[in-house]
N, C-alpha and C positions, 0 to 999 in steps of 0.2 A: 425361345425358351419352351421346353415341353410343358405341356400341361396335364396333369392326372383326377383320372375321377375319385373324388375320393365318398360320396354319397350317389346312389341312383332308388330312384321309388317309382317301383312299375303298376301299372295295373293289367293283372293276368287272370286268363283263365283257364282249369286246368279241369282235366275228367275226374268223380268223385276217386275210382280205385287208387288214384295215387297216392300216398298217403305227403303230408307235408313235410313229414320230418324225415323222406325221403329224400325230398327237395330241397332241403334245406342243406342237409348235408352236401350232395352233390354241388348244389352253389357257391357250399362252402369252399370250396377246391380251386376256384378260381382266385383265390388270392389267400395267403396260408394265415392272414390276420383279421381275413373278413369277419364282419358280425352279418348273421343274416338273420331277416324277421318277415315273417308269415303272418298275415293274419285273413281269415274266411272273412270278406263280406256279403257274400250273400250264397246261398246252396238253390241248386233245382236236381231236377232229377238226374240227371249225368253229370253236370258238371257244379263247379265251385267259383268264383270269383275270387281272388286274392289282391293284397295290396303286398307286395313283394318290397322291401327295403334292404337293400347291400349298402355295409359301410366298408371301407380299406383304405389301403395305400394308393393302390392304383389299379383299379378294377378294370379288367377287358371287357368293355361290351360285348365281344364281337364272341369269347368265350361264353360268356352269359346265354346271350342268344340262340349258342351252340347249344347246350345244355337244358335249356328250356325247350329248344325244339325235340331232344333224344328224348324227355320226358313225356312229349303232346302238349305241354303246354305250349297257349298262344298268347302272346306280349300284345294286350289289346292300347298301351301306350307307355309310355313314360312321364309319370306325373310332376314328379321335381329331379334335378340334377344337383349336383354342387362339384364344382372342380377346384383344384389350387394348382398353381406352377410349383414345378419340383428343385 
């Protein structure tokens, strides 16, 4: 039975110039019902720390990954998953 993700919560880090709601958008695109959530936890002088959160149907890692890398940003882990069978 396939399995889909249907929650991923990253922790990334991204250069300040990006703006979020850049990111957010773009994130958006990987799945046409995602919710996606930003939030800064911490700022230094180039960069930002984020806790990234994608909810959907069935979210591609692998396009996420994608996406974050065309950005600079670096996926310093994956803090929760949730998956369900489809």
């Amino acid at each position: 039975m396939p399995v889909a993700v249907r929650r991923i919560l990253m922790d990334a880090l991204k250069p300040r110039e990006l703006s979020i709601v850049e990111l957010a958008k773009a994130l958006g695109s990987v799945d046409e019902k995602a919710e996606i959530e930003i939030v800064v936890s911490e700022v230094d002088a180039k960069t930002e720390t984020l806790k990234v959160t994608i909810k959907g149907w069935n979210i591609d890692y692998k396009s996420v990954s994608k996406i974050m890398d065309q950005y600079g940003v670096s996926v310093r882990g994956i803090d929760e998953i949730n998956v369900n069978r489809e």
